[in-house]
N, C-alpha and C positions, 0 to 999 in steps of 0.2 A: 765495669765496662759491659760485663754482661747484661746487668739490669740496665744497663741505659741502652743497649741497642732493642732490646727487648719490647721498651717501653715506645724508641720511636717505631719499632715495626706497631706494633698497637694500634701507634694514632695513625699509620700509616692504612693499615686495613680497617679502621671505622670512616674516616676518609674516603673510601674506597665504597664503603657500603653505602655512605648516605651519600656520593653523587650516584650510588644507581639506583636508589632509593627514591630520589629527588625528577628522575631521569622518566616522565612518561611514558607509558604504555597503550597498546591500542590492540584488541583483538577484534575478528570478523565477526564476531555473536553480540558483541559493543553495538559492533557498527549498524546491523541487524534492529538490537531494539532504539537506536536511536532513531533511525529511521521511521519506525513503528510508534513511537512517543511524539517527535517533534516535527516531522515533513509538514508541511500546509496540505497532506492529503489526513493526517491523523488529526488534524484541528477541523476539517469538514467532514470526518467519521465524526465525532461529538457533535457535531452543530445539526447532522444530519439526525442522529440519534433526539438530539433533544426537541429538534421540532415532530418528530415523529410521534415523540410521547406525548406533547402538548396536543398535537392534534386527536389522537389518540382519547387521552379527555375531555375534549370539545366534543366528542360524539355524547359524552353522558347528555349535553345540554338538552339536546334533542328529545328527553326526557321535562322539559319544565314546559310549563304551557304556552301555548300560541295564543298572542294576545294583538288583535287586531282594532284599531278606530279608525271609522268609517262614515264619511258624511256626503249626505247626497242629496241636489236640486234637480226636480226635475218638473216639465211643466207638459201636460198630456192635452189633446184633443176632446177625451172623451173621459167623465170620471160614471162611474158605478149610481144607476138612481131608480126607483122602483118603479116598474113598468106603469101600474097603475096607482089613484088616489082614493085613501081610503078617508071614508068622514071623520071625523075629529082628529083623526092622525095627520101632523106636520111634519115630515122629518127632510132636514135640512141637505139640501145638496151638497157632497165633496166638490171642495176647493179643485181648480186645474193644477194651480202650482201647490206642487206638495214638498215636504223638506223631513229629513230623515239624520239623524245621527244615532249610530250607532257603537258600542265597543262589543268584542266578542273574543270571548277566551274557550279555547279548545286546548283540552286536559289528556293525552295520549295514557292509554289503560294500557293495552297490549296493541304491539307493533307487529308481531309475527315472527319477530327475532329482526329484525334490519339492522335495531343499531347494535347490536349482539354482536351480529355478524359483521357490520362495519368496522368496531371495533377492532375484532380477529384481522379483517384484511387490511386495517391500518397498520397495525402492527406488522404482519407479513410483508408489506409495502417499504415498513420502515428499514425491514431487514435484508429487502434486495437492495435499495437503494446504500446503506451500510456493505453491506458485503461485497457491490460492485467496489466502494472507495479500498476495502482490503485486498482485491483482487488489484488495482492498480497499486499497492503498496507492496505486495507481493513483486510484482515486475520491478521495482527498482532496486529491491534485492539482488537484480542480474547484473546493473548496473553498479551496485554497490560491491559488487567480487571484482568486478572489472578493474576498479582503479584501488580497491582493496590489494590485488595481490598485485597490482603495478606496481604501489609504493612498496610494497614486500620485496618485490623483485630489486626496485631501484635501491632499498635498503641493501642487500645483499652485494650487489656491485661495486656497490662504493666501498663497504667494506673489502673485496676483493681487489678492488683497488688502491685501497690503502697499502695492500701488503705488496702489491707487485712494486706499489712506490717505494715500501723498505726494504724488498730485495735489490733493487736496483741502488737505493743510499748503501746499501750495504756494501756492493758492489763499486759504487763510485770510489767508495772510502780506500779499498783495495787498491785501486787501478790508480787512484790517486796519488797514495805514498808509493806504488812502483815506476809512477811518471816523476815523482819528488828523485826518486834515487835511480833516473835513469833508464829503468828493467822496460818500462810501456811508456807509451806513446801518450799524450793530451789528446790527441784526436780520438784515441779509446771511450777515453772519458769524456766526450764533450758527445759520443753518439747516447751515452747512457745517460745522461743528462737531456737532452732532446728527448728521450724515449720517456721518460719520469715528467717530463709537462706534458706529453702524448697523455699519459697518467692520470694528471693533474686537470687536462683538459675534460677525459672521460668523465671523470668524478663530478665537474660542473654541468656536462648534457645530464648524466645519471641523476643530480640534484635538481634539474630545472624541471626532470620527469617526472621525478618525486611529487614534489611542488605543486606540478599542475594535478597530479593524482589526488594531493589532499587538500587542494582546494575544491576541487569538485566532489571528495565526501564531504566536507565542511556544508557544502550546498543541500549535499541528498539528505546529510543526519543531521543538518539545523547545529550543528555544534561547533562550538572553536578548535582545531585539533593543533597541539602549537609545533611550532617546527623542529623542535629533537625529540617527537615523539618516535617511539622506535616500536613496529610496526609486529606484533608477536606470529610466530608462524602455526598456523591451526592443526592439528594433530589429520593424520588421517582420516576420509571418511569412507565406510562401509558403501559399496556398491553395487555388486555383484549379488549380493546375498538380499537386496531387499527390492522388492516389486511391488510394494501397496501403492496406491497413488492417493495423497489426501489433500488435492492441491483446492485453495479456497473456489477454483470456479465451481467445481463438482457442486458444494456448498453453494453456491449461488444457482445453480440448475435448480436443486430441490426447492430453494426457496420459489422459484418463479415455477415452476410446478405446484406447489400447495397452494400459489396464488390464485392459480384456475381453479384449482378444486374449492379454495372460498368463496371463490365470483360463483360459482353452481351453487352454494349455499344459500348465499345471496339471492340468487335470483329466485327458489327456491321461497325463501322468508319473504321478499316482495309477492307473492302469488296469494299467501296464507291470509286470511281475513285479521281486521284490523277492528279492534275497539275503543273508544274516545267519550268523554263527559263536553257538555259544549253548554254554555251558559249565551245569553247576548242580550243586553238591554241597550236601551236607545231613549230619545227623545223627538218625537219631531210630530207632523201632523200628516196623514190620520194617524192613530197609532194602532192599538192592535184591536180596539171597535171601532170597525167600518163604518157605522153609523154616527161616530159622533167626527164632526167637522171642524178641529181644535188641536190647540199642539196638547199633550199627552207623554208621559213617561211610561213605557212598558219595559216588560224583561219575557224571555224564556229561557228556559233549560232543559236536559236531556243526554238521552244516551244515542250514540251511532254506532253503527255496524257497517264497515266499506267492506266487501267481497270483489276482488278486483279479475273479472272475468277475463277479460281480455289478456291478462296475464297468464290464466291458466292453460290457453292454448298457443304463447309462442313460447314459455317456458323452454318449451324439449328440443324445440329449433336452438335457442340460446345455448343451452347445454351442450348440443351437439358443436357447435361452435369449437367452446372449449376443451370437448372433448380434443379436438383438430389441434387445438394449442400445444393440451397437455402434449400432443404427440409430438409435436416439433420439437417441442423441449426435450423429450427424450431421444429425438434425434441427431440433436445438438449434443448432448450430453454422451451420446455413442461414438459422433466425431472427434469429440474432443479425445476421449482416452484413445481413441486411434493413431492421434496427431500425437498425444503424449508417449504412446508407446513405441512408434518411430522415434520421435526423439531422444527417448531413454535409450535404442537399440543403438542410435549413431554415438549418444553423448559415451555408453557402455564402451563402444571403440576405440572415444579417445581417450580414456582413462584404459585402457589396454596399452596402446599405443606409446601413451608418454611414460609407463610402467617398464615399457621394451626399453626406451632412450635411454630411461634414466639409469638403468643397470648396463648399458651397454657405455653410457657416459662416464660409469665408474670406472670401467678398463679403461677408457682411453686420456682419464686424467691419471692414473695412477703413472701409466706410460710417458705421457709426455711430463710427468713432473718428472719423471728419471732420468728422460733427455735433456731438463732443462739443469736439473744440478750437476749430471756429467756435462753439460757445455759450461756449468758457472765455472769447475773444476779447471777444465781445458782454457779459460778465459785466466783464473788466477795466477796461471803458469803458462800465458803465453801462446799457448798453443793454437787457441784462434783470436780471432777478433771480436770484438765488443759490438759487431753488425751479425755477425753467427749467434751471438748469446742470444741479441736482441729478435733474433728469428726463433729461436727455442723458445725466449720466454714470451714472446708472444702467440707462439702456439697451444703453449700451457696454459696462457691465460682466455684464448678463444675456447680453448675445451672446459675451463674452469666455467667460464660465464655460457656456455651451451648450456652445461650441466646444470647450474642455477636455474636459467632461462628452463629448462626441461622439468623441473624439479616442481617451479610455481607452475609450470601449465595441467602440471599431474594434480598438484594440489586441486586446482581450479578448475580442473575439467572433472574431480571427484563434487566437488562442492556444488557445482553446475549440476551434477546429476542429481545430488538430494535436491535443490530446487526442482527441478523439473517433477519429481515423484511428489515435492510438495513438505518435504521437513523442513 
């Protein structure tokens, strides 16, 4: 007999294991990278990234030759013919209408750094443009605790709702067999029955809460979350103790700061003189002897040197320009940690705050649990009525769900505050 009771506690506790085995799980740092992995803001981070690069390499092109064809009719008043006649010499007048084709290839040697530097400020470009889309993924992280620790919240409810339902069956059970043999009333028992679908009723708002809470991460983290996932509660976070702030916009300030400083490079490498190989043959009439009156194939070639003067003297106006950029940006980047470190000061409050409740919530459930089992006590034997218990226990069960209710907002006004610094 022993080995058989033995054997069904066994299957009784692997039973046990594999439905909470079987039974999903969901934590806030889940919820976090999924957000991060599959929003429609993390698939235009990649699509932003990859035309960044492509472009990025379309600057090398700008290296292969410039190749021009070019044809031209033109019909003049006056053509080129020697003032006076020399004896034996006939030399034939140019035609009015004259006709020109040409091709011409220009070979870039040195640029002065442009696309060097283009290059650099593509890429820069690419990266504020990215770091803006992680800056707005960053912000639904706030949105994401929001209905994160709602469904934590409405998780724990219902649980505390279960049990005030089996205090009260428990209690029915009681009041029951002393209304069987006479001792109580059915009217006893038919208020604790009313008060257990009060119960019952909570537990459906508590679930409808839920519900809409994980439908709405299902939205922000792209994922299916199914409906017995059970919702883990996140350990304490460090508050007080940490001040760095490493929040992505800071990261987007410097990027659009080194952008002015490339744009001054740039302008900089457009000023610096330029070298190029330049070939151009053509066909047409005259061609490259004036003298002769006929269509003709010519070519030249050659080296260029552009010195672009005019550049040299608005350059430092330009500059100065960006100087004024840089400085805004820096002035933005100074408001911000301002704005950030007010918020850190108020968010710092309420994780004080619900620190205070939530140990002051502990005294007043331990209390009212005392008054509600000395009222179950006085119910079992008469002494009151099943309208006194049900005012005990639901006062034990208001401080119990404060307490909860206290407990997720401490959680979530600490988690708020790592956001805000930027973890």
């Amino acid at each position: 007999m022993k080995v058989k009771y033995f054997i069904i506690f066994c299957l009784l506790l692997t039973g046990n294991q594999l439905t909470a085995q079987d039974k999903p799980t969901l934590t806030l740092e889940q919820c976090y990278s999924f957000v991060s992995a599959n929003s429609p803001l993390a698939q235009q981070k990649a699509l932003t990234i990859t035309a960044g690069k492509m472009a990025e390499k379309n600057q090398n092109l700008k290296w292969l030759p410039d190749i021009n064809l070019n044809a031209q009719a033109t019909y003049q008043s006056e053509v080129t013919s020697f003032p006076v006649k020399l004896p034996g010499v006939n030399v034939e007048e140019l035609s009015k209408d004259q006709y020109k084709g040409t091709l011409e290839i220009v070979q870039p040697i040195y640029d002065g750094g442009i696309i060097s530097n283009q290059k650099k400020l593509q890429n820069i470009s690419t990266n504020i443009e990215s770091q803006k889309v992680e800056v707005d993924i960053y912000q639904l992280k706030s949105k994401v605790n929001n209905y994160f620790f709602t469904a934590l919240l409405m998780d724990e409810n219902i649980a505390l709702m279960k049990i005030v339902q089996e205090d009260l069956n428990n209690n029915i059970k009681k009041l029951s067999a002393q209304a069987a043999n006479g001792i109580a009333t059915n009217s006893n028992v038919d208020v604790l029955k009313a008060e257990q679908l009060k119960a019952a009723q909570h537990i459906i708002e508590f679930t409808a809460a839920k519900n809409g809470a994980v439908e709405m991460l299902e939205i922000l983290t792209g994922t299916a979350i199914a409906k017995n996932t059970s919702f883990l509660r996140p350990a304490n976070a460090a508050t007080a103790s940490e001040t760095v702030v490493v929040r992505p916009e800071l990261k987007l300030f410097d990027f659009q700061k080194l952008q002015f400083q490339q744009q001054g490079k740039l302008i900089n490498a457009k000023a610096n003189p330029k070298f190029s190989l330049f070939t151009n043959g053509g066909y047409g009439r005259p061609g490259l002897n004036q003298l002769k009156n006929e269509f003709q194939w010519y070519y030249l070639g050659g080296v260029k040197l552009t010195v672009p003067l005019t550049a040299q003297f608005t350059k430092h106006k330009e500059k100065n320009v960006i100087k004024i950029q840089e400085q805004i940006v820096d002035k933005q980047k100074e408001n911000f940690l301002n704005s950030n470190k007010q918020l850190l000061s108020q968010q710092k409050n309420e994780v004080e705050k619900y620190k205070a409740l939530v140990a002051t919530d502990a005294e007043i459930v331990t209390l009212r649990t005392k008054i509600k089992e000395n009222a179950s006590f006085k119910l079992a034997n008469g002494i009151i009525t099943s309208t006194d218990y049900v005012t005990e226990l639901n006062a034990e069960s208001q401080a119990l769900l404060t307490q909860k209710l206290h407990e997720i907002q401490w959680l979530q006004a600490q988690y708020n505050y790592q956001l805000i610094l930027g973890k």
